[in-house]
Backbone bond lengths (Angstrom), bond angles and torsions (degrees), N, CA, C in turn:
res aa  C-N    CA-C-N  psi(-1)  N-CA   C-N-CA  omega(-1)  CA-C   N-CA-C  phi
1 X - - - 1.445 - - 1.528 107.94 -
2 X 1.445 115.54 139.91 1.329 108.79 -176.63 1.395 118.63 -101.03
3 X 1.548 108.60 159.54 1.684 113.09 -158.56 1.527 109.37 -68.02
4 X 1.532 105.52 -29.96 1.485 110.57 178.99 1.602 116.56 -111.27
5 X 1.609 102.72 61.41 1.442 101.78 173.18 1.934 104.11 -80.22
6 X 1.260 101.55 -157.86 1.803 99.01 -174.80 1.554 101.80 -94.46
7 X 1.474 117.69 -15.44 1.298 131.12 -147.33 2.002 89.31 -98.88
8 X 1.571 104.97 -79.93 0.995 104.54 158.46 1.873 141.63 0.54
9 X 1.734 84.46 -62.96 1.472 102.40 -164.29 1.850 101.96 -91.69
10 X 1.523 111.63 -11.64 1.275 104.54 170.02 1.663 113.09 -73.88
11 X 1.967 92.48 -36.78 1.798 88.26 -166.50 1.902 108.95 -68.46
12 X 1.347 99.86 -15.97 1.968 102.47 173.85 1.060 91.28 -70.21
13 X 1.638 148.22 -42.12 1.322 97.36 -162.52 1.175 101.18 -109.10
14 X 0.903 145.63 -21.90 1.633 129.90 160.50 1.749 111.38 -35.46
15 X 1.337 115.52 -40.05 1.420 118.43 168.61 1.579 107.80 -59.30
16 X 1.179 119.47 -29.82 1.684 124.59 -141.12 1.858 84.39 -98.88
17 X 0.970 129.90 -27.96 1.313 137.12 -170.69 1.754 124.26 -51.55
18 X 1.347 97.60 -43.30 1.978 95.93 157.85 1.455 91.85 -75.87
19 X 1.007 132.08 -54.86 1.842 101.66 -142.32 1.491 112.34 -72.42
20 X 2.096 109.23 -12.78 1.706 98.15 163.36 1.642 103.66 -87.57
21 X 1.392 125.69 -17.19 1.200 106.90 172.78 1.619 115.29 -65.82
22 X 1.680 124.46 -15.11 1.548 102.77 -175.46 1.837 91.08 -91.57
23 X 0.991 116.01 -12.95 1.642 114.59 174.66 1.167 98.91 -63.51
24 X 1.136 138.58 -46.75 1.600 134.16 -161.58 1.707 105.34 -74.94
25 X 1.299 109.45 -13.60 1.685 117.70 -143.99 1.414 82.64 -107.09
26 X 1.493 133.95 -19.57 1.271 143.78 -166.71 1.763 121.65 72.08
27 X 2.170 100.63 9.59 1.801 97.53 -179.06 1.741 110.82 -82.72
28 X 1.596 117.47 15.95 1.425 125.56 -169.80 1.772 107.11 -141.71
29 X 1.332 107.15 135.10 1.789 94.14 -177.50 1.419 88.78 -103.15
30 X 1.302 124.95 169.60 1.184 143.63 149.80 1.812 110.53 -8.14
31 X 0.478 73.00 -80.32 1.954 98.31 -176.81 1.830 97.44 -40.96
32 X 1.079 113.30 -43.28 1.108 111.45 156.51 1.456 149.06 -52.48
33 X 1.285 102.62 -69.92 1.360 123.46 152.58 1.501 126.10 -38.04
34 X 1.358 109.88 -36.45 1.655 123.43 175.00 1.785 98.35 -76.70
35 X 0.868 99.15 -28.22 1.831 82.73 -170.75 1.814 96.06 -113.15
36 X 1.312 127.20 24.06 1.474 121.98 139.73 1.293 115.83 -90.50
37 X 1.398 131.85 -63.97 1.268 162.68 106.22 1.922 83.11 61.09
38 X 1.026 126.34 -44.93 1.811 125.29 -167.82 1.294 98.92 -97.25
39 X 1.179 109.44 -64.04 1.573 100.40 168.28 1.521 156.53 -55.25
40 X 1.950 89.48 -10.81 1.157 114.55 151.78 1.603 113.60 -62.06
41 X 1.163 132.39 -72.50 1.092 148.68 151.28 1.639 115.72 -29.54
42 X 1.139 144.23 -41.08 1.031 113.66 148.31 1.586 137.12 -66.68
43 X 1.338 118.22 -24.41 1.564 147.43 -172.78 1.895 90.37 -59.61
44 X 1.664 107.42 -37.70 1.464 126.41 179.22 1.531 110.72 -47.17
45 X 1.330 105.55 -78.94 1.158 131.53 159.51 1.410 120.06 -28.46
46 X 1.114 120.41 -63.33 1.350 120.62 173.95 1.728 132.26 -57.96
47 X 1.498 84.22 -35.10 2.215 96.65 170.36 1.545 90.89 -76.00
48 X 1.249 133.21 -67.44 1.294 128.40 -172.91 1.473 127.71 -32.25
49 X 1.694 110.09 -38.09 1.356 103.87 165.40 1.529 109.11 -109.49
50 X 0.853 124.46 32.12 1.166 104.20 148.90 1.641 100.59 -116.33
51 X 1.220 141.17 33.08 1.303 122.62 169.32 1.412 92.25 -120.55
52 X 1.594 118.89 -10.02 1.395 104.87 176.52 1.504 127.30 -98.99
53 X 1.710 96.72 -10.35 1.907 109.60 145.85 1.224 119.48 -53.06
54 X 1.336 113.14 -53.86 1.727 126.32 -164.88 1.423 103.41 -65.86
55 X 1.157 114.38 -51.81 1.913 115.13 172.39 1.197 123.25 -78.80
56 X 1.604 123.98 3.71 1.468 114.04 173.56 1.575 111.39 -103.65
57 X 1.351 108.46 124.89 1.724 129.66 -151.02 1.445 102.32 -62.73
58 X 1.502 136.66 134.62 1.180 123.30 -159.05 1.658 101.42 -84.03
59 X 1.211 129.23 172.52 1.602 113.78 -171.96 2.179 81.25 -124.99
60 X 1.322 81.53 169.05 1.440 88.83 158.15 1.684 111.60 -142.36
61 X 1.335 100.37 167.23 1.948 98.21 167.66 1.366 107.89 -47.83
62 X 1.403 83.77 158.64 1.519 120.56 175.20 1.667 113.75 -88.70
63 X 1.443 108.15 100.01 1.369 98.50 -144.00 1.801 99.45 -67.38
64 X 1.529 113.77 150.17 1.347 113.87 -174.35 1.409 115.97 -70.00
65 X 1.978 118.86 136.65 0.954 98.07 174.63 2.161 130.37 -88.30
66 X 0.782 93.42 -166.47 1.763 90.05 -173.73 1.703 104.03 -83.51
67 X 1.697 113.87 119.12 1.208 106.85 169.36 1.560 147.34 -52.14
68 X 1.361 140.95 107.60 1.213 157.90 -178.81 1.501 128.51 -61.64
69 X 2.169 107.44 10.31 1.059 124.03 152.20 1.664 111.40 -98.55
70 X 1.720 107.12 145.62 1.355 98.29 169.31 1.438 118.09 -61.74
71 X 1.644 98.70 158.17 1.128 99.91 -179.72 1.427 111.72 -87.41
72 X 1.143 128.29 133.45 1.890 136.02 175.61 1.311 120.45 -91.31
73 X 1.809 91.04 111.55 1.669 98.45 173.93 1.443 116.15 -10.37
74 X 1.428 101.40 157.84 1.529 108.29 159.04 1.671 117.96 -88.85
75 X 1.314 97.44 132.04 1.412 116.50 174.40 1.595 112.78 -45.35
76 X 1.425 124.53 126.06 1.569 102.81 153.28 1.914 118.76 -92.15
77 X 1.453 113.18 143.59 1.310 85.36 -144.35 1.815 86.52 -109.07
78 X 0.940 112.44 35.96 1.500 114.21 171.53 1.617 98.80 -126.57
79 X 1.734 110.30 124.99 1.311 118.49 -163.32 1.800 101.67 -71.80
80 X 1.360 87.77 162.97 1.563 99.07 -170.12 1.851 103.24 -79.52
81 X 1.370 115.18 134.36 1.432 100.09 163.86 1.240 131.88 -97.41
Protein backbone atom coordinates (compact mmCIF):
# COMPACT_ATOMS: atom_id res chain seq x y z
CA UNK A 1 0.00 0.00 0.00
CA UNK A 2 1.37 3.29 -0.80
CA UNK A 3 2.43 6.07 1.69
CA UNK A 4 0.75 8.70 -0.43
CA UNK A 5 -2.59 7.20 -1.15
CA UNK A 6 -5.65 9.98 -0.75
CA UNK A 7 -6.85 7.97 2.24
CA UNK A 8 -3.57 7.68 3.91
CA UNK A 9 -2.60 11.28 3.36
CA UNK A 10 -6.02 12.51 4.74
CA UNK A 11 -5.55 10.34 8.03
CA UNK A 12 -1.73 12.35 8.38
CA UNK A 13 -3.25 15.26 8.37
CA UNK A 14 -6.02 14.99 10.46
CA UNK A 15 -3.22 13.40 12.74
CA UNK A 16 -0.88 16.38 11.79
CA UNK A 17 -3.55 18.91 13.05
CA UNK A 18 -2.44 19.48 16.91
CA UNK A 19 1.09 19.59 16.17
CA UNK A 20 0.36 22.74 13.54
CA UNK A 21 -2.11 23.83 16.02
CA UNK A 22 0.78 23.98 18.90
CA UNK A 23 2.92 25.73 16.01
CA UNK A 24 0.31 28.27 15.63
CA UNK A 25 0.01 28.55 19.58
CA UNK A 26 3.87 29.24 19.47
CA UNK A 27 4.49 25.76 22.18
CA UNK A 28 6.53 24.17 18.87
CA UNK A 29 9.25 26.03 16.59
CA UNK A 30 9.56 25.11 13.16
CA UNK A 31 12.23 22.64 13.64
CA UNK A 32 9.87 20.90 15.47
CA UNK A 33 7.01 20.59 13.61
CA UNK A 34 9.23 19.38 10.58
CA UNK A 35 10.40 16.41 12.41
CA UNK A 36 6.66 15.44 13.70
CA UNK A 37 5.22 16.27 10.46
CA UNK A 38 6.56 12.28 9.18
CA UNK A 39 5.34 10.69 11.85
CA UNK A 40 2.21 12.16 11.49
CA UNK A 41 2.11 10.64 8.22
CA UNK A 42 3.31 7.55 9.05
CA UNK A 43 0.87 7.19 12.29
CA UNK A 44 -1.52 7.72 8.75
CA UNK A 45 -0.41 4.87 7.25
CA UNK A 46 -0.49 2.74 9.97
CA UNK A 47 -4.51 3.36 11.07
CA UNK A 48 -5.14 3.00 7.37
CA UNK A 49 -3.89 -0.46 7.23
CA UNK A 50 -4.94 -1.68 9.83
CA UNK A 51 -8.58 -0.61 9.21
CA UNK A 52 -8.18 -2.00 5.81
CA UNK A 53 -7.13 -5.58 7.34
CA UNK A 54 -9.97 -5.36 9.83
CA UNK A 55 -12.62 -4.69 6.96
CA UNK A 56 -11.37 -7.04 4.40
CA UNK A 57 -13.90 -10.16 4.64
CA UNK A 58 -11.93 -13.25 5.43
CA UNK A 59 -12.39 -15.78 2.37
CA UNK A 60 -12.16 -19.41 2.81
CA UNK A 61 -11.34 -22.46 0.29
CA UNK A 62 -13.16 -23.44 -2.34
CA UNK A 63 -14.42 -26.45 -0.98
CA UNK A 64 -13.06 -29.46 -3.27
CA UNK A 65 -15.26 -31.04 -5.55
CA UNK A 66 -15.68 -35.04 -5.58
CA UNK A 67 -13.58 -36.76 -8.30
CA UNK A 68 -15.34 -38.01 -11.63
CA UNK A 69 -12.56 -40.72 -12.20
CA UNK A 70 -13.21 -44.19 -10.86
CA UNK A 71 -11.82 -44.94 -8.00
CA UNK A 72 -8.95 -47.94 -8.41
CA UNK A 73 -8.78 -50.81 -6.22
CA UNK A 74 -6.09 -50.93 -3.87
CA UNK A 75 -2.93 -52.31 -4.99
CA UNK A 76 -1.49 -55.31 -3.05
CA UNK A 77 1.97 -54.31 -2.96
CA UNK A 78 3.71 -57.61 -2.35
CA UNK A 79 3.94 -59.45 -5.83
CA UNK A 80 1.87 -62.44 -6.35
CA UNK A 81 3.79 -65.82 -6.47
Amino acid sequence: MSPLRWDVLTAGFVLALPVLALYLRGDFTLDDVATRLPWCLLAGWGAVALLRYAATPRTRPAPQRASRTPALPDEDPTPAA
